[in-house]
C-alpha positions in Angstrom: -53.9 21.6 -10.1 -52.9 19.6 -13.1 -49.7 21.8 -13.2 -48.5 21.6 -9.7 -49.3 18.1 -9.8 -46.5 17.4 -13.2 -44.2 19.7 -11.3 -44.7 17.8 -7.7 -44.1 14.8 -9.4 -40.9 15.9 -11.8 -39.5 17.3 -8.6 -40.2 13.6 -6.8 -38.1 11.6 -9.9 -35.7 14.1 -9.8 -35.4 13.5 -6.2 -35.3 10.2 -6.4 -32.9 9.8 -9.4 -30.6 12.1 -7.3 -30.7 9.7 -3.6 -30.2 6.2 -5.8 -27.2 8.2 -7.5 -25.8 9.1 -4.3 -26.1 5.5 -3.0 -24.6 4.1 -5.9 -21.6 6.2 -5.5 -21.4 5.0 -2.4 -22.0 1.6 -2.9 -19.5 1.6 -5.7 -17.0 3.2 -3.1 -17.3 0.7 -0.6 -17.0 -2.1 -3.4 -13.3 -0.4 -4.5 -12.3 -0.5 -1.0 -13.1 -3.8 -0.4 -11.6 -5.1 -3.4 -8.2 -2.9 -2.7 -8.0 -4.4 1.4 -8.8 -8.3 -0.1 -6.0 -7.7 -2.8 -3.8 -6.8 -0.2 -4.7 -9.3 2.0 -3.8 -11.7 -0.3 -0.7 -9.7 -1.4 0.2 -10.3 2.2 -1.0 -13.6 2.3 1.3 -15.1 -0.4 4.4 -13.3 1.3 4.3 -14.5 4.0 3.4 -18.1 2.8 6.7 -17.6 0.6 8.9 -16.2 3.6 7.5 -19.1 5.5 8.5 -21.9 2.5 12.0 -20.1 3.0 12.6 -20.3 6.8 11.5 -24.2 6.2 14.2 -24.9 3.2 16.7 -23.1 5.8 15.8 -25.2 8.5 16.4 -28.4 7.1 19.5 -27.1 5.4 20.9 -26.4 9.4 19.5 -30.1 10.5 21.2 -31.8 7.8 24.6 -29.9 8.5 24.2 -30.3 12.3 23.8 -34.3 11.2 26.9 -34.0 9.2 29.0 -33.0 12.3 29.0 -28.6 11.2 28.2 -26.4 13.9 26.6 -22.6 13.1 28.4 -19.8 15.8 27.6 -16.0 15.8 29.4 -13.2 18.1 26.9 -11.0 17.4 28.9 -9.1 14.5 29.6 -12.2 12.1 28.5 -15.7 11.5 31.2 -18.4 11.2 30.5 -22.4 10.4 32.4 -24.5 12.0 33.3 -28.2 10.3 34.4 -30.9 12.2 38.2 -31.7 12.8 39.9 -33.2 9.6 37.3 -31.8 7.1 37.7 -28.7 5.1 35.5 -26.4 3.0 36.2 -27.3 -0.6 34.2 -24.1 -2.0 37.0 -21.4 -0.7 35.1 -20.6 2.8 37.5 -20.0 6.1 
Protein backbone atom coordinates (compact mmCIF):
# COMPACT_ATOMS: atom_id res chain seq x y z
CA UNK A 1 0.00 0.00 0.00
CA UNK A 2 2.95 2.15 0.92
CA UNK A 3 4.22 1.57 -2.68
CA UNK A 4 1.18 2.38 -4.80
CA UNK A 5 0.70 5.27 -2.57
CA UNK A 6 4.69 6.85 -3.55
CA UNK A 7 3.87 5.89 -7.08
CA UNK A 8 0.04 7.59 -6.93
CA UNK A 9 1.64 10.40 -5.63
CA UNK A 10 4.90 10.69 -8.11
CA UNK A 11 2.42 10.30 -10.91
CA UNK A 12 0.19 13.33 -9.23
CA UNK A 13 3.57 15.91 -9.30
CA UNK A 14 4.43 14.74 -12.37
CA UNK A 15 1.04 15.55 -13.54
CA UNK A 16 0.99 18.56 -12.14
CA UNK A 17 4.49 19.76 -13.04
CA UNK A 18 3.38 18.83 -16.59
CA UNK A 19 -0.33 21.12 -16.67
CA UNK A 20 1.57 24.40 -14.94
CA UNK A 21 4.25 23.86 -17.77
CA UNK A 22 1.67 23.78 -20.37
CA UNK A 23 -0.01 26.95 -18.93
CA UNK A 24 3.11 28.70 -18.70
CA UNK A 25 3.83 28.10 -22.29
CA UNK A 26 0.88 29.48 -22.92
CA UNK A 27 0.86 32.30 -20.82
CA UNK A 28 4.21 33.22 -22.05
CA UNK A 29 2.66 32.92 -25.66
CA UNK A 30 -0.04 35.20 -25.13
CA UNK A 31 2.47 37.73 -23.28
CA UNK A 32 4.77 37.71 -26.88
CA UNK A 33 1.76 38.48 -28.75
CA UNK A 34 0.61 41.05 -26.86
CA UNK A 35 3.78 42.76 -26.64
CA UNK A 36 4.30 42.30 -30.71
CA UNK A 37 0.41 43.92 -31.47
CA UNK A 38 1.20 47.01 -28.64
CA UNK A 39 4.67 47.55 -30.51
CA UNK A 40 2.92 47.83 -33.52
CA UNK A 41 0.32 49.78 -32.34
CA UNK A 42 2.58 52.27 -31.37
CA UNK A 43 4.73 51.71 -34.52
CA UNK A 44 1.52 52.83 -36.22
CA UNK A 45 0.73 55.27 -33.79
CA UNK A 46 3.90 57.48 -34.25
CA UNK A 47 3.32 57.36 -38.17
CA UNK A 48 0.64 58.52 -38.37
CA UNK A 49 1.23 61.25 -35.78
CA UNK A 50 4.28 62.17 -38.12
CA UNK A 51 2.22 62.00 -41.44
CA UNK A 52 -0.19 64.14 -39.63
CA UNK A 53 2.60 66.88 -38.35
CA UNK A 54 3.34 66.87 -42.28
CA UNK A 55 -0.08 67.49 -43.83
CA UNK A 56 -0.20 70.44 -41.06
CA UNK A 57 3.38 72.11 -42.16
CA UNK A 58 1.85 71.67 -45.80
CA UNK A 59 -1.18 73.34 -44.98
CA UNK A 60 0.00 76.41 -43.66
CA UNK A 61 2.69 76.53 -46.37
CA UNK A 62 -0.64 76.65 -49.15
CA UNK A 63 -2.40 79.40 -46.66
CA UNK A 64 0.48 81.60 -46.58
CA UNK A 65 1.04 81.40 -50.48
CA UNK A 66 -2.71 81.74 -51.18
CA UNK A 67 -2.15 85.15 -48.74
CA UNK A 68 0.66 86.08 -50.87
CA UNK A 69 -1.60 86.23 -54.11
CA UNK A 70 -0.11 82.28 -55.61
CA UNK A 71 -2.76 80.04 -56.73
CA UNK A 72 -2.05 75.88 -56.73
CA UNK A 73 -3.85 74.32 -60.24
CA UNK A 74 -3.74 70.52 -61.18
CA UNK A 75 -5.11 68.91 -64.64
CA UNK A 76 -5.03 65.84 -63.23
CA UNK A 77 -1.53 64.81 -64.85
CA UNK A 78 0.73 67.83 -63.33
CA UNK A 79 0.61 70.41 -60.76
CA UNK A 80 1.51 74.04 -61.86
CA UNK A 81 1.67 77.29 -59.26
CA UNK A 82 0.52 80.09 -60.43
CA UNK A 83 2.08 83.70 -59.15
CA UNK A 84 0.36 86.68 -59.52
CA UNK A 85 0.83 89.14 -62.62
CA UNK A 86 4.26 91.00 -62.43
CA UNK A 87 5.97 88.48 -60.00
CA UNK A 88 8.24 85.81 -61.12
CA UNK A 89 9.82 82.69 -59.57
CA UNK A 90 13.41 83.59 -58.67
CA UNK A 91 14.34 79.83 -57.86
CA UNK A 92 14.26 78.60 -61.82
CA UNK A 93 10.43 77.26 -61.69
CA UNK A 94 8.01 77.97 -64.89
Amino acid sequence: EKALEAILSTTEANTRALVLSGWKWLAGSLLAVILAASGALWWTGQTVAENFQIIEQQKATMARAQALGMEFYSDGKDEYLLLPKGKKASSGWN
